[in-house]
C-alpha positions as CSV (number, residue, x, y, z in Angstrom):
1,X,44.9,8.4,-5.5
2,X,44.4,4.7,-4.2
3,X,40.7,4.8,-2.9
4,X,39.6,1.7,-0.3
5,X,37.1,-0.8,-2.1
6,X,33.4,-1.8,-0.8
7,X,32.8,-4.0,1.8
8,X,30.0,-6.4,1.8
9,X,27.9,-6.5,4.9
10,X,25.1,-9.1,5.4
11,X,21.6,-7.5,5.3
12,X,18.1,-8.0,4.8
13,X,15.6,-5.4,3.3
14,X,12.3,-5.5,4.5
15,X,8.9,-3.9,4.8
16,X,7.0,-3.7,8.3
17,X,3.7,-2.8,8.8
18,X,3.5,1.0,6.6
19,X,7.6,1.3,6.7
20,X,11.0,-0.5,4.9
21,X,14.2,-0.6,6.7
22,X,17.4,-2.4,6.4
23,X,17.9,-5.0,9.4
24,X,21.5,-6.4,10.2
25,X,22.2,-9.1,12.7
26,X,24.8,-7.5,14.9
27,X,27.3,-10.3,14.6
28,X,27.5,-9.7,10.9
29,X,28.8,-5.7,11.1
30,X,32.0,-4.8,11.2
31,X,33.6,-4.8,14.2
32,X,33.9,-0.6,15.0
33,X,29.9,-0.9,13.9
34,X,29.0,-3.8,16.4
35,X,29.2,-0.8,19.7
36,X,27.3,2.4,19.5
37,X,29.1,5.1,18.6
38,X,30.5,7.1,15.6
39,X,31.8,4.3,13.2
40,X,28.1,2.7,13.4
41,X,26.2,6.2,12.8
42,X,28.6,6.7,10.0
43,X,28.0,3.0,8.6
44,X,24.5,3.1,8.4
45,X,24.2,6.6,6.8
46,X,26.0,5.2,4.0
47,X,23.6,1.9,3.6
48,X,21.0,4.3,3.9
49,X,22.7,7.2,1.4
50,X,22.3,10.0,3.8
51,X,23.0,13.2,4.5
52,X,21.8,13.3,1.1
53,X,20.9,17.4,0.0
54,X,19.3,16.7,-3.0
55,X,16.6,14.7,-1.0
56,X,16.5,11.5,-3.2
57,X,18.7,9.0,-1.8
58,X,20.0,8.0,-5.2
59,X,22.9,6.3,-3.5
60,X,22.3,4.1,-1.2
61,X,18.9,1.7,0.6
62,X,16.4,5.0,1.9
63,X,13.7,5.7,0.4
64,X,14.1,9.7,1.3
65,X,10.9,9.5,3.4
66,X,10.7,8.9,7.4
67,X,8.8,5.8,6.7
68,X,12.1,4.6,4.7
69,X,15.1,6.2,6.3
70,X,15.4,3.1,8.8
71,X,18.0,0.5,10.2
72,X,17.4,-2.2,12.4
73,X,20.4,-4.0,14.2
74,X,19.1,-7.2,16.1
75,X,20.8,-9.5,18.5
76,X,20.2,-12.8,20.5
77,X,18.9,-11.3,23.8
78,X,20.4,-12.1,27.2
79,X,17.1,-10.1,29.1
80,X,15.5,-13.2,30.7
81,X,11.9,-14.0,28.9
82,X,13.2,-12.6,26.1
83,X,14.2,-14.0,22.5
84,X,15.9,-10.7,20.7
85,X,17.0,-7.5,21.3
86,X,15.8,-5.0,19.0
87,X,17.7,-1.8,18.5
88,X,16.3,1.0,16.0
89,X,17.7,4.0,14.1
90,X,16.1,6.7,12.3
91,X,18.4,8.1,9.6
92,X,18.0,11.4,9.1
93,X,17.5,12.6,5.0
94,X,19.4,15.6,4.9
95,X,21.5,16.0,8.0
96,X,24.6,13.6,9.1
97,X,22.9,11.9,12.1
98,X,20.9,9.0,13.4
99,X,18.6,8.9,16.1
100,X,17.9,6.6,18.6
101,X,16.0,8.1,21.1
102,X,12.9,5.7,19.9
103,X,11.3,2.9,18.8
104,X,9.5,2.3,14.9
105,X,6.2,0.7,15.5
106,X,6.4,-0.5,12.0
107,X,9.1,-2.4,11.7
108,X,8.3,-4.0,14.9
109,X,6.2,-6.4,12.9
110,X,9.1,-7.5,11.2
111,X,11.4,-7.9,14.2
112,X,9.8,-11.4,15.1
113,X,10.5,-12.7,11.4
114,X,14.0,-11.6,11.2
115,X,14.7,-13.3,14.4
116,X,13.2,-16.6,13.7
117,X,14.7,-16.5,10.1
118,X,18.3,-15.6,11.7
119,X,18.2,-18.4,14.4
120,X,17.9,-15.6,17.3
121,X,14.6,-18.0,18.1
122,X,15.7,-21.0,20.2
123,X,14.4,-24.1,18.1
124,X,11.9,-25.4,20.6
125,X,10.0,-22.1,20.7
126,X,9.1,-22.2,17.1
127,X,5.9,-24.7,16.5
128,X,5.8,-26.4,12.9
129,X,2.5,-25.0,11.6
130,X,0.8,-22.2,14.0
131,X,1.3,-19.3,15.6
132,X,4.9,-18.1,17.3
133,X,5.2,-15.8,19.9
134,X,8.4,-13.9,20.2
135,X,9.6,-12.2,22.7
136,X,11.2,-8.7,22.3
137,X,13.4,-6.5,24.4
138,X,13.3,-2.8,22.5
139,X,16.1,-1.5,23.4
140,X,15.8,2.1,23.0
141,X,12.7,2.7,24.9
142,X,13.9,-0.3,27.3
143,X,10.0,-2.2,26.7
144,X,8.7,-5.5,25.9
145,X,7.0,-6.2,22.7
146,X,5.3,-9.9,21.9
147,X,4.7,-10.6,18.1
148,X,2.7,-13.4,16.9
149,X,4.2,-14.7,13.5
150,X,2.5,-17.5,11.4
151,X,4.4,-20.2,11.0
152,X,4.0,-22.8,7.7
153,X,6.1,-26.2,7.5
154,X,8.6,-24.4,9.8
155,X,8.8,-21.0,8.2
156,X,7.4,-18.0,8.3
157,X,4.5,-17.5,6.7
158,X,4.6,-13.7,4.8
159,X,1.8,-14.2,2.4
160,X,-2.0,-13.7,3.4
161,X,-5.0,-11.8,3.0
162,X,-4.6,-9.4,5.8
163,X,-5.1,-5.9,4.7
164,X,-3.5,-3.0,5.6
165,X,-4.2,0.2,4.5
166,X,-1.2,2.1,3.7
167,X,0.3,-1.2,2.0
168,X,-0.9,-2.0,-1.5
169,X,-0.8,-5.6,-1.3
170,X,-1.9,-8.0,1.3
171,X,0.0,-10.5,3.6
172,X,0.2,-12.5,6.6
173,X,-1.1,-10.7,9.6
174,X,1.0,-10.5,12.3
175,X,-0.3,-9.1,15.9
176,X,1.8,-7.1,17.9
177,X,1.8,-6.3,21.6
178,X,3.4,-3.6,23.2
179,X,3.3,-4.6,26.7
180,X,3.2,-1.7,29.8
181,X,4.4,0.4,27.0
182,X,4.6,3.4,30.4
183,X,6.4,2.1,33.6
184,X,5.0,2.4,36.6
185,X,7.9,5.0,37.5
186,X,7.3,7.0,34.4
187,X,5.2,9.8,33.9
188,X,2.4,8.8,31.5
189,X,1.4,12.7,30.9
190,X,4.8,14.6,32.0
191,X,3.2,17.6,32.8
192,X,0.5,16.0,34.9
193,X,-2.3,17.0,33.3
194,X,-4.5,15.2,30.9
195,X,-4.9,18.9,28.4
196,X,-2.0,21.5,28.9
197,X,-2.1,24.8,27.8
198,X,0.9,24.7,25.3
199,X,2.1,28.3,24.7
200,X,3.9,28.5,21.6
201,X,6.0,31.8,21.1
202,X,5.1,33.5,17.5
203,X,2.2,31.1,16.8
204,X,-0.2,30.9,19.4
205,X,-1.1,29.2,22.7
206,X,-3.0,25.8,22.2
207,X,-4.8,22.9,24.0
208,X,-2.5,20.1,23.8
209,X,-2.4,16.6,25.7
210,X,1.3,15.2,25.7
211,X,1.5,11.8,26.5
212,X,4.7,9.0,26.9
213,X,3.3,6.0,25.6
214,X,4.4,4.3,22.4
215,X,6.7,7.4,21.4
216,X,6.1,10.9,23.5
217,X,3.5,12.9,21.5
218,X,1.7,15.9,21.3
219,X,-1.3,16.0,20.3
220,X,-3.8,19.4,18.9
221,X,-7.2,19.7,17.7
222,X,-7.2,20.2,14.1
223,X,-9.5,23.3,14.6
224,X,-7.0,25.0,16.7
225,X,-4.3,24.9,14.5
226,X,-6.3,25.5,10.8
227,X,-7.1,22.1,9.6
228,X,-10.0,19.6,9.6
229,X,-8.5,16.5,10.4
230,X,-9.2,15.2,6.8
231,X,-5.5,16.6,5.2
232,X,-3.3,14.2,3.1
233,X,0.2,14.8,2.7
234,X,0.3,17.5,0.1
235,X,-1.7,20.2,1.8
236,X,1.0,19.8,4.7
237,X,4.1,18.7,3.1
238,X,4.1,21.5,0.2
239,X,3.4,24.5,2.9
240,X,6.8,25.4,3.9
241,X,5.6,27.6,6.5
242,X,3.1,25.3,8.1
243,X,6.2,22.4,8.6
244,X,7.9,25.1,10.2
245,X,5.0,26.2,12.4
246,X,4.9,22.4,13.1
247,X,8.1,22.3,13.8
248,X,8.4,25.0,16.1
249,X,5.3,23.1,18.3
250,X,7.1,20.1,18.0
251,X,10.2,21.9,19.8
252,X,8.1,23.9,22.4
253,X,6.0,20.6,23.3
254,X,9.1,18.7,23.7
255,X,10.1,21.4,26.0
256,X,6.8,21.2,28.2
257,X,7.6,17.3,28.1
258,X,11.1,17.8,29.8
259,X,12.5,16.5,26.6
260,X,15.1,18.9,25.8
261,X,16.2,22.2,28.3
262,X,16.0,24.6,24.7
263,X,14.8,24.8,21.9
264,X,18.4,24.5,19.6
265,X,18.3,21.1,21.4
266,X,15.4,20.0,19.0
267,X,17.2,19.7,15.8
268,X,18.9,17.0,17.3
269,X,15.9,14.8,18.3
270,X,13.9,15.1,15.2
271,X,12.2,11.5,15.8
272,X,10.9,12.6,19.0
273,X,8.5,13.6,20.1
274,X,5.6,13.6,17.5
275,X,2.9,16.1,16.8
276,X,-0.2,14.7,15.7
277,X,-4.0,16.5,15.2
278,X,-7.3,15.2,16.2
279,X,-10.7,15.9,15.0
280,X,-14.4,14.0,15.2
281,X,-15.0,11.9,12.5
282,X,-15.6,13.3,9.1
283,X,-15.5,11.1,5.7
284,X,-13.0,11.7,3.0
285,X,-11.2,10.2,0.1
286,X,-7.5,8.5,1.3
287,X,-4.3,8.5,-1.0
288,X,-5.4,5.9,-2.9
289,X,-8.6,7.1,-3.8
290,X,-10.8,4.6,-1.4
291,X,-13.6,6.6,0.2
292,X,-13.2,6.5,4.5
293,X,-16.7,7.0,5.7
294,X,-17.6,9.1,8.8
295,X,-19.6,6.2,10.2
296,X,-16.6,3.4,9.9
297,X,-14.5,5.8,12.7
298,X,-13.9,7.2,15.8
299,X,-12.1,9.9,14.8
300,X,-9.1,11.0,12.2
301,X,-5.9,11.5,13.3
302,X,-2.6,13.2,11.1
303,X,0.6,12.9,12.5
304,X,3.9,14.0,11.6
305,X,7.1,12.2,11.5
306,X,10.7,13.8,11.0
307,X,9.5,17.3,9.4
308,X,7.0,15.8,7.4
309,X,3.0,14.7,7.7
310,X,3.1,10.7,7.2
311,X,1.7,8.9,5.1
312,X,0.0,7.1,6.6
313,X,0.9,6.4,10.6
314,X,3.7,5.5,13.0
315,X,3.0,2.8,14.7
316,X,4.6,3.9,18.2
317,X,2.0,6.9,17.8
318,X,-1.0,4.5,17.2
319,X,0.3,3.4,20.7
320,X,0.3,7.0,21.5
321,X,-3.5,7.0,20.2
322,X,-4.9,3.7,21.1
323,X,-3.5,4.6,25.1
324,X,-4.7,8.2,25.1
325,X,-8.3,7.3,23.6
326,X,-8.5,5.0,26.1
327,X,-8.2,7.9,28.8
328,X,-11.3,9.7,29.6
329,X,-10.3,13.7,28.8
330,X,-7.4,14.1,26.5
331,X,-8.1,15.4,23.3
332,X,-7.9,12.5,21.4
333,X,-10.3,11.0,23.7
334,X,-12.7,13.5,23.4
335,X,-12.2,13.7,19.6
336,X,-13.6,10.2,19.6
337,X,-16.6,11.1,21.7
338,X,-15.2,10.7,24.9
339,X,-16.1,8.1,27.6
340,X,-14.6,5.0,28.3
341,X,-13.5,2.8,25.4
342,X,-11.2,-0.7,24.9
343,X,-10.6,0.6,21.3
344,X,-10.6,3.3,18.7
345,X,-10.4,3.2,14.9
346,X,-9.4,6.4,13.3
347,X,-8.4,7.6,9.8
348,X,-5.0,8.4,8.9
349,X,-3.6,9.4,4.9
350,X,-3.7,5.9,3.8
351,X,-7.0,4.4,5.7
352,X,-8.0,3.7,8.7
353,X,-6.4,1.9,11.8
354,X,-7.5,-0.4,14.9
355,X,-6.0,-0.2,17.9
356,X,-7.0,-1.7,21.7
357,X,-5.4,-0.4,25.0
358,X,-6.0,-2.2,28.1
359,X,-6.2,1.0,30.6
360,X,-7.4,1.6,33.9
361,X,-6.9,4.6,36.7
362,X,-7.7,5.1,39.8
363,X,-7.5,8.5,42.3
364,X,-5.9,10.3,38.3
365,X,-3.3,7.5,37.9
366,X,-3.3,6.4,34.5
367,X,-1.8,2.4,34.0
368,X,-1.9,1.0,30.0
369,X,-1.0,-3.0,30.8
370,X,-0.6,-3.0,26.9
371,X,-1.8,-1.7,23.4
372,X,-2.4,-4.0,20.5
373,X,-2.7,-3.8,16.8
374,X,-2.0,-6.1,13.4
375,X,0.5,-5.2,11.0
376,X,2.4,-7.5,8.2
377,X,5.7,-7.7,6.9
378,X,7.5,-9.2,4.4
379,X,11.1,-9.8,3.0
380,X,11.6,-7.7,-0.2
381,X,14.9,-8.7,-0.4
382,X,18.2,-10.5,1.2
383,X,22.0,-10.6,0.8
384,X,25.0,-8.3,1.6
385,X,24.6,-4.3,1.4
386,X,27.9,-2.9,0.1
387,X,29.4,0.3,1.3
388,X,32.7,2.2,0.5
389,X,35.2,0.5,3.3
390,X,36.6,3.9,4.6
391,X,33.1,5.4,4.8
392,X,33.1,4.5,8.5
């Protein structure tokens, strides 16, 4: 039986901010690959070695974790005041589908460095030695995002002594803005309310504020829901039952959230929304044994990404935090102590996190002009990805 041989396809593996993904220039894909549709789902669950039912992703580029399940597929942007379009697609582990229906925070640090290294940044925008701001059109949420990339003798400078907890070595920082990350004809809390009642059939019924900034998410109080804010991945991810509970919110909020019409629809949208859970500040000890004082935060925050608690955290759902902190009354607001506030820091798995939102209301009319936070990102590793050529 004659068997078609691997293709090569020009690809770039790299880390951004607390995630790894494999970014393609579209030019370089095949041609089936280079429109959405079926042959480009297909193409990048091979790269990425999914649907993959022993959970490993022994054969192919994932990582068999949400933070490492992800493609990236840029292109020169024709959006005026924009330099690159940046399209994003999480790869589900275990089932044959990827899904678009949002953007990876993450990786967005590494967007601007991909561009500039793939001449999707016009020449004169790019200063020798400094700071260069590129201009992003994120194509599945339809937002801009602005990240500042050193530059060094007219490259980009990767290495640094920015920290970032969640990453074991440091790097270059790299700030990103996500600019009016909800439009003014978009409901920032799609129910209307800043807290919600969120009945969930079987489990309970639980305070919940779900808000559409950054990625939609719902967020609980810890207490509600058994847990003190302080959990790191284990005491989730090895309770069975308590993903499924968490799953079974995660359908019913997206529900309240006019997301999906049932709840059968939300096996198809695993990457959104998220459902993340508040509590005051309390110290602990993170995954890599450093001690996260009380005093040093706001407030902790765990969130969960496709089925499982991260590891750290998304960086569309610090946009999530960062806007809804900034919002006198929702819960994460009130986890921090409530009032007024420009920022928050708040532990996660790995650490903690900063993150500033720019917010203002008037008459209960929320408006975030944008949220900002540092990240890094780095190459770990450039060349061609090769796939089986009748894969797709």
């Amino acid at each position: 039986m004659n068997h078609k041989p691997q293709i090569k396809i020009p690809a770039t593996y790299m880390r951004g901010g607390t995630s790894k993904g494999v970014f393609f220039n579209l030019v370089d894909l095949p041609e089936a690959a280079q429109v959405p549709g079926e042959a480009r789902d297909r193409l990048l669950l091979r790269v990425i070695g999914s649907p993959d039912p022993y959970g490993k992703h022994t054969d192919g580029m994932g990582g068999a974790t949400s933070s490492t399940s992800k493609t990236v597929i840029l292109a020169k942007s024709d959006k005026p005041d924009h330099d690159v379009d940046y399209l994003f697609g999480q790869v589900s582990i275990d089932k044959p589908f990827v899904d678009w229906s949002g953007n990876c925070g993450n990786l967005t640090a590494a967007v601007g460095s991909f561009a500039i290294a793939s001449g999707l940044v016009e020449a004169d925008r790019l200063p020798e030695n400094g700071v260069a701001v590129v201009r992003i059109w994120q194509k599945n949420i339809e937002k801009t995002i602005v990240a500042h990339v050193p530059m060094t003798d007219g490259e980009v400078q990767e290495t640094g002594d920015f920290e970032l907890d969640g990453v074991t070595f440091p790097a270059a920082e790299v700030q990103v803005e996500f600019m009016s990350p909800v439009d003014a004809s978009e409901a920032m809390f799609p129910t209307g309310n800043l807290v919600d009642e969120l009945e969930v059939p079987g489990i309970g019924t639980f305070p919940a504020t779900m808000i559409n900034a950054g990625i939609p998410t719902v967020f609980l109080n810890a207490a509600d829901i058994g847990y003190t804010g302080t959990e790191l991945q284990e005491a989730i991810n090895g309770d069975p039952a308590a993903l499924e509970r968490f799953e079974t919110i995660r359908a019913y909020g997206a529900i309240r959230m006019g997301l999906i019409s049932d709840v059968a629809e939300a096996a198809a949208r695993q990457h959104t929304p998220k459902v993340a859970f508040v509590a005051p500040p309390a110290g602990y000890t993170a995954s890599s044994g450093k001690a996260i004082d009380a005093a040093d935060i706001d407030l902790n925050v765990r969130a969960l990404s496709m089925g499982k608690l991260h590891h750290a955290m998304m960086g569309t759902a610090a946009v999530a935090i960062g806007t809804a902190a900034a919002i006198p009354g929702t819960l994460v607001n009130l986890a921090a102590g409530g009032g007024e506030r420009g920022s928050v820091t708040f532990g996660h798995p790995s650490g903690t996190l900063k993150v500033g939102a720019e917010a203002s209301g008037q008459g209960g009319d929320w408006t975030v002009n944008k949220v900002v936070m540092s990240r890094s990102a780095r190459v770990l590793m450039e060349g061609t990805v090769r796939i089986p050529g009748d894969s797709f």
